[in-house]
N, C-alpha and C positions, 0 to 999 in steps of 0.2 A: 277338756275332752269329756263328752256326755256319756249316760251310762247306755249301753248297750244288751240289746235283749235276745237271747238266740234258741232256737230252738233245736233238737239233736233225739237219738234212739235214746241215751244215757246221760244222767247230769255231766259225768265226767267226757265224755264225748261232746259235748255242748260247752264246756268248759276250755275242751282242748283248739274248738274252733275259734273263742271269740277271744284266746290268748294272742293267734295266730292274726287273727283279725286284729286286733290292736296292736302288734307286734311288740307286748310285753309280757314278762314273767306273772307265776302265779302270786306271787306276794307281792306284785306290785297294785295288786286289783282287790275288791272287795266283792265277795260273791255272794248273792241273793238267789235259793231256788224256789222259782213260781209254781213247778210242778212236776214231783217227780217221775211222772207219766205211768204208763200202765204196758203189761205187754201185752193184756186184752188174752183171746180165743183163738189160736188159728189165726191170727193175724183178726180178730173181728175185735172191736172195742178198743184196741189199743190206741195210746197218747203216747203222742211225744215231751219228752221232760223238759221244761224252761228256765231258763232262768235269766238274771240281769248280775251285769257285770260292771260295777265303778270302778275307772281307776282313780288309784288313792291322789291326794295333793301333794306337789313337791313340798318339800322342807321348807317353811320360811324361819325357823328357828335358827340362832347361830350355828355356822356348821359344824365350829370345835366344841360346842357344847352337845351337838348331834353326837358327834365322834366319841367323847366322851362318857355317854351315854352307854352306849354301843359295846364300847370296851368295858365299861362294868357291866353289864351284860352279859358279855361275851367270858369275863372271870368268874362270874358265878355258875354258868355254866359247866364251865372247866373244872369250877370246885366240885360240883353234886356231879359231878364226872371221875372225880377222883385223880385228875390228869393235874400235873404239874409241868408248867408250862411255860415260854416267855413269850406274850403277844407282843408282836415288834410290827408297827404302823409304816407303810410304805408307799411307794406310788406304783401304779397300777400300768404297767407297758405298751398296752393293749387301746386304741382308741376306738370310739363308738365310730360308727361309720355317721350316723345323728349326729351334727357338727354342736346343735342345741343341746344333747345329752350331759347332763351333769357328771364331773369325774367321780368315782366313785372312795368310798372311803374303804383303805384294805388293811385287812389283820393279816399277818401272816406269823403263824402259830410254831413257836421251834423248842424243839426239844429232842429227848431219846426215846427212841421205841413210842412214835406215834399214830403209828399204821392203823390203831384203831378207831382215830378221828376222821379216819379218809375210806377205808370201807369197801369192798368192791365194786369196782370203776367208779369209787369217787363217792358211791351212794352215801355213806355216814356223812362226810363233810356237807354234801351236799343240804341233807337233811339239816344239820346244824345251821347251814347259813340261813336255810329256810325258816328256823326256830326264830333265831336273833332277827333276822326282819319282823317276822310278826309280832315279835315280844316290843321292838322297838315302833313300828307301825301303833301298836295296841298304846303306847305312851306317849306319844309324839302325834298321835292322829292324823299323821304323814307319813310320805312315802321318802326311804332316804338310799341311792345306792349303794351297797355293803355288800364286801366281798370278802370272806374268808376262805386263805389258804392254809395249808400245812407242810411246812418245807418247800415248799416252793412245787408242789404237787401241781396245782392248777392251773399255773404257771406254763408245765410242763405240757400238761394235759392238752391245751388248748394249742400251742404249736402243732403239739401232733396232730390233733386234727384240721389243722389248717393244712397241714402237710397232705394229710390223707385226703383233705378235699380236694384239694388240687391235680393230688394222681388221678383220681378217680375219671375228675374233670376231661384233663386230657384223655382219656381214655375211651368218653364217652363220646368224646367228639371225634374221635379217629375213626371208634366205630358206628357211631350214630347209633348204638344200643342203648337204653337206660343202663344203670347201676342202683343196687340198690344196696346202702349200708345198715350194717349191724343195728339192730336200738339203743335209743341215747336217749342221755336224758333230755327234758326241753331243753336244758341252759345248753347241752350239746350241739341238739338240733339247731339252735340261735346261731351257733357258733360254725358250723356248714354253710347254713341259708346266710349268714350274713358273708363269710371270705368268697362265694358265687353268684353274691347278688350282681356284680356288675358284671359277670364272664360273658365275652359275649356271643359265644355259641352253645354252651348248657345255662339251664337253670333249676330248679330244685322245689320241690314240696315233700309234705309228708303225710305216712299214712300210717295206718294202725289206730290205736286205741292203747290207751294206758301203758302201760311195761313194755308194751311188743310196740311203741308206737316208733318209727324210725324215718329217715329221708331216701329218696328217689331223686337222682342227681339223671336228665334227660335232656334230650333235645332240647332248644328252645324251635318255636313254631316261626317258620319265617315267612 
């Protein structure tokens, strides 16, 4: 996959397009900004901000030596965290609807009282897994997929909204109105756009910009 260059008001609005465009996550890509634009006068002299997006190479390293990795990683984390913890490796329930997509490699973090790894709607955990990707990207000079859960949080998470995309769905289609759901994160958003990609009377994009960015489950055009 070549690198891709996109233009936008904002790096991170530019960034959220050509995620969507390549229909991968942020740490799966290498980001390069060409310019981070101007807002100019009065709308006079303003640029828009650029920039170029790689994504990373799959793993050609062994994969349990990947995994391996990964979990020391993911321990020393947990230490400079102060969390005492037991990462238990599992398989992951969920398949890519990408039949090519590589399975991914999952921790799944158990212990007592660890609500502080998972964060409001997820956001701690979230950020974590995003750490241990790039910390393992930055070493492996690959791309590897890594899923961290915590008690079977994410696990949970992701039913549910497969649950709630489906209400919605039908709903949308009874009444031929859009819907439009709360904001999520991307890994969320992936997770709507991907259980509607095949419905075959709605379909889904998104809008917004950073924190407020969320999906629009509509019509499709016949």
């Amino acid at each position: 996959m070549q690198s891709l260059e996109i233009s936008a008001k904002t790096v991170e609005e530019a960034i959220q397009q050509a995620l969507e465009q390549l229909n991968v996550t942020r740490d799966e890509v290498e980001v390069t900004v060409l310019s981070e634009g101007k807002s100019g006068i009065l709308g006079l002299g303003s640029e828009e901000a650029r920039i170029r997006v790689t994504p990373l190479a799959p793993v050609t390293a062994d994969a349990e030596d990947i995994a391996g990795t990964a979990r020391g990683i993911l321990e020393e984390m947990l230490a400079a965290l102060g969390v005492r913890a037991n990462i238990v490796r599992q398989r992951w329930p969920f398949a890519d609807q990408d039949e090519a997509a590589k399975p991914p490699v999952v921790f799944n973090i158990r212990g007592d009282d660890l609500g502080i790894l998972i964060g409001r709607r997820g956001q701690t955990l979230t950020s974590l897994q995003y750490i241990l990707r790039l910390i393992l990207a930055h070493r492996t000079k690959s791309w590897e997929p890594i899923i961290i859960d915590v008690e079977g949080y994410r696990q949970r998470r992701i039913r549910s909204l497969r649950s709630l995309a489906r209400r919605m769905a039908a709903q949308v289609a009874d009444s031929g109105m859009p819907f439009t759901l709360e904001p999520m994160s991307a890994y969320e958003r992936r997770v709507i756009h991907m259980t509607l990609a095949d419905h075959p009377e709605v379909t889904t994009q998104s809008t917004g910009v950073g924190e407020s960015r969320k999906v629009i489950i509509l019509m499709r055009e016949q």
